[in-house]
N, CA, C and O atoms as CSV, one atom per row, in Angstrom:
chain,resi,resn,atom,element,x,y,z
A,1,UNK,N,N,-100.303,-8.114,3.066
A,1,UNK,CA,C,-99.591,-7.336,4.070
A,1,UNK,C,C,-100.594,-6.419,4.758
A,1,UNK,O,O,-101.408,-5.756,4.115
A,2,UNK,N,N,-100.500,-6.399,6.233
A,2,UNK,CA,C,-101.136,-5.497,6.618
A,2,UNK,C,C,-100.729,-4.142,6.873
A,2,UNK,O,O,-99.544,-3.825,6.779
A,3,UNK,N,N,-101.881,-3.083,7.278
A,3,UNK,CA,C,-101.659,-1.960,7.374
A,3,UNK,C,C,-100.344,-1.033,7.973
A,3,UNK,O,O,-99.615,-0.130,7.564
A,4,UNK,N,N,-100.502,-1.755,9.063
A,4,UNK,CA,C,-99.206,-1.517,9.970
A,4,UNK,C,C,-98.038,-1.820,9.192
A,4,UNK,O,O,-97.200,-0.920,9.140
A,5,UNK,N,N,-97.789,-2.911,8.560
A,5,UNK,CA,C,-96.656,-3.482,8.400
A,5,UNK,C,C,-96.231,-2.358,6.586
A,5,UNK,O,O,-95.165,-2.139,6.009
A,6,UNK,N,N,-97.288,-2.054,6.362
A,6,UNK,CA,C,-97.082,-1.152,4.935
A,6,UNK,C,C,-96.625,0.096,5.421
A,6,UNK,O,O,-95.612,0.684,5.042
A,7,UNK,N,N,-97.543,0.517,6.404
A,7,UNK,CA,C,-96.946,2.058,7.422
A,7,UNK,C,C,-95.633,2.349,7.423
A,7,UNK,O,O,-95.022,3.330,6.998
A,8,UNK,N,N,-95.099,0.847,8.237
A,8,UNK,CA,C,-93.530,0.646,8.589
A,8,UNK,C,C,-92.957,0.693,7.655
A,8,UNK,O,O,-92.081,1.556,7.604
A,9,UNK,N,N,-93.148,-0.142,6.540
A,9,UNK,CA,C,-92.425,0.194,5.201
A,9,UNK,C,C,-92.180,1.237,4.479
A,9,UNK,O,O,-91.132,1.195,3.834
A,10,UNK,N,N,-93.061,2.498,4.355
A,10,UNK,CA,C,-93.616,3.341,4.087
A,10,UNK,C,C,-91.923,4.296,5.060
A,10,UNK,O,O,-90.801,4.499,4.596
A,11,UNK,N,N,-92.426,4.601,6.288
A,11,UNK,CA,C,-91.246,5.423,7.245
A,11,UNK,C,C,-90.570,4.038,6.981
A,11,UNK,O,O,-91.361,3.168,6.616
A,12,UNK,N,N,-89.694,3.789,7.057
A,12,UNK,CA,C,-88.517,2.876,6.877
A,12,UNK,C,C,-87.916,3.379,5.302
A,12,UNK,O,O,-86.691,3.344,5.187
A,13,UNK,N,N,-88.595,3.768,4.284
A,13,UNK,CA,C,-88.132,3.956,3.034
A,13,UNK,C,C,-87.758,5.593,2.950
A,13,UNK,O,O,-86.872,6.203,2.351
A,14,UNK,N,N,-88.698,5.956,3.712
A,14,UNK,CA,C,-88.694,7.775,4.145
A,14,UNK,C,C,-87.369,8.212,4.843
A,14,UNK,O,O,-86.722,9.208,4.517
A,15,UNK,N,N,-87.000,7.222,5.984
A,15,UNK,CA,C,-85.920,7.165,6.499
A,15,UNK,C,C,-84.598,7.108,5.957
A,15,UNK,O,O,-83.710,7.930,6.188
A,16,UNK,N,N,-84.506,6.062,5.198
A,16,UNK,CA,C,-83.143,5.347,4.414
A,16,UNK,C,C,-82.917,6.755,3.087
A,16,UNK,O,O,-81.804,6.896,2.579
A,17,UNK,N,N,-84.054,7.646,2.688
A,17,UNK,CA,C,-83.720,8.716,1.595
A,17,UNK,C,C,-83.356,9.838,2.215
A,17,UNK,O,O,-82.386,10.439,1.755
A,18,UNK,N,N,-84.066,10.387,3.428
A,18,UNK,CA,C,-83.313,11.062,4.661
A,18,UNK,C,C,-81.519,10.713,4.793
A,18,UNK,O,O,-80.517,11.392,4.565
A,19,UNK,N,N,-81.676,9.734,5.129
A,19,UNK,CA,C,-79.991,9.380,5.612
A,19,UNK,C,C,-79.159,9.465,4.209
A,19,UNK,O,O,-78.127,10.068,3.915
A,20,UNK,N,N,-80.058,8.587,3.438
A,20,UNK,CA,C,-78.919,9.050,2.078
A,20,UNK,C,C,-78.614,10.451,1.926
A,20,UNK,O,O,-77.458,10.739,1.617
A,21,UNK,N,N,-79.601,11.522,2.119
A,21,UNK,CA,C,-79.326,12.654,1.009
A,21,UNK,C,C,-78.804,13.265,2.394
A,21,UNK,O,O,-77.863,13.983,2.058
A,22,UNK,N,N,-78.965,13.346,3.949
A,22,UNK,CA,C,-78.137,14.157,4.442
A,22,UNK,C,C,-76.204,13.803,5.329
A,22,UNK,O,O,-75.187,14.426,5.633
A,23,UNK,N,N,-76.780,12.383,5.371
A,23,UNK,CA,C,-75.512,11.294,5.531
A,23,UNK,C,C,-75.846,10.706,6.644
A,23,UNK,O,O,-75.296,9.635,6.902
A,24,UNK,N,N,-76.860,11.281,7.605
A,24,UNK,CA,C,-76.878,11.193,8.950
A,24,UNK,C,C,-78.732,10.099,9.055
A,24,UNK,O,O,-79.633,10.290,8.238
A,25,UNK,N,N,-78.812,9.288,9.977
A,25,UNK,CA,C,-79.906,8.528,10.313
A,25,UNK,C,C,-80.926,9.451,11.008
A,25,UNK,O,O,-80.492,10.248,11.839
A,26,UNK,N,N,-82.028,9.419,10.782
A,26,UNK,CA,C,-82.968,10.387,11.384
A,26,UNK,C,C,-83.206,9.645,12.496
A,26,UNK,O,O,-82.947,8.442,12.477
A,27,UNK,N,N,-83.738,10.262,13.637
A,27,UNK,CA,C,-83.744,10.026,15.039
A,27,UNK,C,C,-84.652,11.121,15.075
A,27,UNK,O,O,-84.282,12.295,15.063
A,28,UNK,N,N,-86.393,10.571,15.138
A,28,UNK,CA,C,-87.569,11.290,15.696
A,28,UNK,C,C,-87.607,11.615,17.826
A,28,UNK,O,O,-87.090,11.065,18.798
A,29,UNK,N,N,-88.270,12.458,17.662
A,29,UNK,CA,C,-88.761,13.292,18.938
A,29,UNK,C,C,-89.882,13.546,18.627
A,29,UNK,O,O,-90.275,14.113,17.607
A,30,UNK,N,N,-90.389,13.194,19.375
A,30,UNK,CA,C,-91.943,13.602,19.376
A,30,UNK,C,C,-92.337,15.061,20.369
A,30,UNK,O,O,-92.873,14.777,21.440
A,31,UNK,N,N,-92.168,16.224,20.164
A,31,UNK,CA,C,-92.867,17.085,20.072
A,31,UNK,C,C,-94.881,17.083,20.716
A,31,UNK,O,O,-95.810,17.310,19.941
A,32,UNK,N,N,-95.049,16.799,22.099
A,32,UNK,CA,C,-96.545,16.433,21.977
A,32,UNK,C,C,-97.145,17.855,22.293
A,32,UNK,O,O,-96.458,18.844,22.549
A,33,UNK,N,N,-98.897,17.815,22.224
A,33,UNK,CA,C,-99.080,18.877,22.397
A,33,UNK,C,C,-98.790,19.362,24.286
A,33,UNK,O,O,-98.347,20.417,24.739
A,34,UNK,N,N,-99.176,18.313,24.890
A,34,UNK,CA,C,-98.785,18.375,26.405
A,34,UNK,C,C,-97.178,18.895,26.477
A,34,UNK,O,O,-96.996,19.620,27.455
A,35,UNK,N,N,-96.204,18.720,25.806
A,35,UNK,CA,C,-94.628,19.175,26.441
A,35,UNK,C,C,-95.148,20.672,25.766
A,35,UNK,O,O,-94.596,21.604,26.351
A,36,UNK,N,N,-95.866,21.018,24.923
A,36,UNK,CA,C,-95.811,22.596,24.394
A,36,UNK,C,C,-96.568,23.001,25.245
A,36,UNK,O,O,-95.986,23.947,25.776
A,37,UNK,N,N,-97.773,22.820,25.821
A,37,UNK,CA,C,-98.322,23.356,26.811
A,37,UNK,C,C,-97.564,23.584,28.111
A,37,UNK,O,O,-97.731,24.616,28.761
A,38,UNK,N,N,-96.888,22.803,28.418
A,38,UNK,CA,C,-96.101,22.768,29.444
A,38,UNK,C,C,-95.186,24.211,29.367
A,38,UNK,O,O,-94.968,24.838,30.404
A,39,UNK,N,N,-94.707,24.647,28.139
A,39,UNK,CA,C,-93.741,24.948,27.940
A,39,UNK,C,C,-94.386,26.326,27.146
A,39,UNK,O,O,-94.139,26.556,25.962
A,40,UNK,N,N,-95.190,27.136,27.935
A,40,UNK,CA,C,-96.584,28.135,27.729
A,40,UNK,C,C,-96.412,28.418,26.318
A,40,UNK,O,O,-96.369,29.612,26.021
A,41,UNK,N,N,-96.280,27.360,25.164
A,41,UNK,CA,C,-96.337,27.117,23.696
A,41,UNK,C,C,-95.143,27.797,22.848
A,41,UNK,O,O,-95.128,27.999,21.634
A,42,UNK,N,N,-94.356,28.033,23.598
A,42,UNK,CA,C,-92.506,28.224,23.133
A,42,UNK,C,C,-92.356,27.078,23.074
A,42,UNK,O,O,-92.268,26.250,23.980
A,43,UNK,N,N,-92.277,26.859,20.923
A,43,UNK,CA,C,-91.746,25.608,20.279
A,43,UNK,C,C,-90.377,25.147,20.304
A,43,UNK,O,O,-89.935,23.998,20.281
A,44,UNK,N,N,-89.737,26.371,20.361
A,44,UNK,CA,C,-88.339,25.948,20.391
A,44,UNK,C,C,-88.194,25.205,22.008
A,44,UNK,O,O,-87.687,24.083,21.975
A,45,UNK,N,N,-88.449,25.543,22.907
A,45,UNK,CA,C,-88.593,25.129,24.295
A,45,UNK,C,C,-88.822,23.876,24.423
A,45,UNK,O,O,-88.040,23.025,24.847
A,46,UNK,N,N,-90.196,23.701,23.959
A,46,UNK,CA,C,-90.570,22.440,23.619
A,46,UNK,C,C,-89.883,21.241,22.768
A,46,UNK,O,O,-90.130,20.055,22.986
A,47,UNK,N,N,-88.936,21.733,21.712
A,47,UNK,CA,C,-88.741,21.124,21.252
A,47,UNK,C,C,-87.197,20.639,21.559
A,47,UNK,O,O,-86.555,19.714,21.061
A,48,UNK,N,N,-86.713,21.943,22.916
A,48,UNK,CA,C,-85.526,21.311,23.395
A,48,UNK,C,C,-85.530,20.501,24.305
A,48,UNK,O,O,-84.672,19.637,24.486
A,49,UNK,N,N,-86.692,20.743,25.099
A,49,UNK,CA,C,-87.373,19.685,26.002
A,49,UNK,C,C,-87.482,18.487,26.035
A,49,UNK,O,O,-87.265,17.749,26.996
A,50,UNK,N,N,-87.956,18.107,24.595
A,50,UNK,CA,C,-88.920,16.941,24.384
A,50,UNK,C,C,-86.934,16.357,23.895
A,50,UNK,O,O,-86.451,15.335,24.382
A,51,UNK,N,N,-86.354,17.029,23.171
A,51,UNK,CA,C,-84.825,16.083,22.883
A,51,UNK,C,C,-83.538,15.734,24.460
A,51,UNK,O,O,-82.478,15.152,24.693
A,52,UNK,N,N,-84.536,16.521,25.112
A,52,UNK,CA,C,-83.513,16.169,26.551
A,52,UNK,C,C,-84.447,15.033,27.317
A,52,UNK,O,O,-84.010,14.230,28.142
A,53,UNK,N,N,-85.566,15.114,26.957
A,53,UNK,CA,C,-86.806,13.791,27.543
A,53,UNK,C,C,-85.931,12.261,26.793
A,53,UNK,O,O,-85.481,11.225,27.281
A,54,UNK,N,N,-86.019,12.842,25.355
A,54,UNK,CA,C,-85.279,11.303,24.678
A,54,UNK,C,C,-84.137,10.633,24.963
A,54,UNK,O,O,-83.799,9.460,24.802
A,55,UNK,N,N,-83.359,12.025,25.622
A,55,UNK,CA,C,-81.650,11.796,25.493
A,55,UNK,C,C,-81.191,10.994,26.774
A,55,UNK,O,O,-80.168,10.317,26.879
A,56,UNK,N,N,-82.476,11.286,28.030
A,56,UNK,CA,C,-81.874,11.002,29.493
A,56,UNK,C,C,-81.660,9.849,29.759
A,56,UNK,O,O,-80.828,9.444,30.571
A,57,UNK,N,N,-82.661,8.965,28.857
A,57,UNK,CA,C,-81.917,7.761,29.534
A,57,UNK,C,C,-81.076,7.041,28.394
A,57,UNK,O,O,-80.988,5.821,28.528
A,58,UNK,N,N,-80.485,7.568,27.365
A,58,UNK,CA,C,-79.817,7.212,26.746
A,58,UNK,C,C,-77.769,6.768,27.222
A,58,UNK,O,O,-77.012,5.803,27.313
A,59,UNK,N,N,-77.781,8.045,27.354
A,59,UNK,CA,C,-76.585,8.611,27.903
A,59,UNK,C,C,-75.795,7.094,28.741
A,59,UNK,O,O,-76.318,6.001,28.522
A,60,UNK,N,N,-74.678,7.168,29.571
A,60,UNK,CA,C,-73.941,6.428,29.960
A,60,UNK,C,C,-73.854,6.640,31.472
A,60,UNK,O,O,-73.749,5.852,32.413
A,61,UNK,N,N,-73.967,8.518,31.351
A,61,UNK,CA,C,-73.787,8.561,33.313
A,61,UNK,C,C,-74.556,7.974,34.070
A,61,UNK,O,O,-75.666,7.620,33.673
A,62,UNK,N,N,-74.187,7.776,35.155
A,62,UNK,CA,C,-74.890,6.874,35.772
A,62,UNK,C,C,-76.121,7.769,36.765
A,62,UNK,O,O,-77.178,7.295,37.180
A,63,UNK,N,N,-75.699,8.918,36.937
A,63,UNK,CA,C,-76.395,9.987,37.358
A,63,UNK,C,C,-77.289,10.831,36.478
A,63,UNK,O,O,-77.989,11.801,36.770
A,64,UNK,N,N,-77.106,10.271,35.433
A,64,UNK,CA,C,-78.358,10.664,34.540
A,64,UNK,C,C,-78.179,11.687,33.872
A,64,UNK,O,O,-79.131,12.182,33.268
A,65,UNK,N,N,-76.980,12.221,33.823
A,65,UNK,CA,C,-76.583,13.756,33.100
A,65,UNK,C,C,-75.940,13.640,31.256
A,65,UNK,O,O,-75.037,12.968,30.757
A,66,UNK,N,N,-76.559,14.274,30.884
A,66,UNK,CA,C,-76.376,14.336,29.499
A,66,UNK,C,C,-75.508,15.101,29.030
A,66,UNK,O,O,-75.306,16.066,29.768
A,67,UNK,N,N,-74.854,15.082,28.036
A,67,UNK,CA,C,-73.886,16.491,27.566
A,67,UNK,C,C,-74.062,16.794,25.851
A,67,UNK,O,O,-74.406,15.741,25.314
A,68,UNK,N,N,-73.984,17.442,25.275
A,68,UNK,CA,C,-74.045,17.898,24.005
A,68,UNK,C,C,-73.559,19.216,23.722
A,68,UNK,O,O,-74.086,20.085,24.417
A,69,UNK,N,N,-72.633,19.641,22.833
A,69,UNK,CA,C,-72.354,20.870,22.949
A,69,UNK,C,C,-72.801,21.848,22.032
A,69,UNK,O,O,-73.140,21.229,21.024
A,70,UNK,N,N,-72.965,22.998,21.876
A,70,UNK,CA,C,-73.874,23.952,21.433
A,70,UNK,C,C,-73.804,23.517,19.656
A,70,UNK,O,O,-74.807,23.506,18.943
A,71,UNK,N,N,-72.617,23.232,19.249
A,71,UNK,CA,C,-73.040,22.431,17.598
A,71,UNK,C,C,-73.923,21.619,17.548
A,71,UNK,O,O,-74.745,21.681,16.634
A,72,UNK,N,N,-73.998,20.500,18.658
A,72,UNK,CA,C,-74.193,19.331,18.256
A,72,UNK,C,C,-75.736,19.521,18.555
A,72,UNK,O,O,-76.449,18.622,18.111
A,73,UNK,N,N,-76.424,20.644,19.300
A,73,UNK,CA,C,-77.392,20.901,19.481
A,73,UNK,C,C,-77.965,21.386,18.562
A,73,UNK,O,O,-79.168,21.301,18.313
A,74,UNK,N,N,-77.046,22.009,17.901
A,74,UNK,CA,C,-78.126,23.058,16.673
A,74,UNK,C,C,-77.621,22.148,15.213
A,74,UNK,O,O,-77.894,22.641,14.118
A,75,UNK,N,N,-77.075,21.166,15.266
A,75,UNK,CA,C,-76.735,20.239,13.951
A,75,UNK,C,C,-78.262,19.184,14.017
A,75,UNK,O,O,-78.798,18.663,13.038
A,76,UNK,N,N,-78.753,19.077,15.572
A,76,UNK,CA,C,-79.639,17.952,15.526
A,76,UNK,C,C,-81.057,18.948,15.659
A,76,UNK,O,O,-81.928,18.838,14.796
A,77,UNK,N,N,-81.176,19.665,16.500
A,77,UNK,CA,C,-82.660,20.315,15.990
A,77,UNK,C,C,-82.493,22.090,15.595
A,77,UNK,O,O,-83.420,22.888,15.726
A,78,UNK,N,N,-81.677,22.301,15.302
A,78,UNK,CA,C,-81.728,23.599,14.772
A,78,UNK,C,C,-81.810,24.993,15.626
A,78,UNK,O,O,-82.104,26.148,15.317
A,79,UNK,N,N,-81.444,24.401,16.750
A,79,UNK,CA,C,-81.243,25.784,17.953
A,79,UNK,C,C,-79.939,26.200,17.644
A,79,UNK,O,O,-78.950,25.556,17.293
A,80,UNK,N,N,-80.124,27.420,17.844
A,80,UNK,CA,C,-78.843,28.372,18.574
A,80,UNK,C,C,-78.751,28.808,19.854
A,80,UNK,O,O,-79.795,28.997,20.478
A,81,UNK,N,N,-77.320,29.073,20.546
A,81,UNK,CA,C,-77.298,29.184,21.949
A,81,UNK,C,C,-78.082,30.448,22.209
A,81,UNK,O,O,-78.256,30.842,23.362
């Protein structure tokens, strides 16, 4: 097996003990150093940033607008309003 494919195994097993012990599937954001710079190195900023970067083209509107409400924000990265 190669490297890569042990990596994957490796986060794939990290993942599945995550979801067991909190109930919920982890769903990474990458956090880079460019969105913190952007964001004159306010992590929390950054890190609401970088989950509205992931979310936009997820969503259904067709206009590109996202919604989440202030739980569901601080259940997934730990902000408060």
């Amino acid at each position: 097996m190669n490297t890569t494919a042990k990596k994957g195994l490796f986060q794939q097993s990290i993942f599945k003990v995550i979801e067991e012990t909190t109930g919920k599937p982890l769903s990474l954001v990458i956090m880079t150093k460019e969105i913190l710079a952007y964001c004159d190195g306010d992590r929390d900023t950054a890190l609401m940033l970088s989950h509205i970067i992931y979310w936009c083209d997820r969503g259904i509107n067709p206009e590109g607008f996202i919604w989440k409400s202030c739980r569901e924000w601080k259940e997934e990265i730990g902000l408060s309003q």
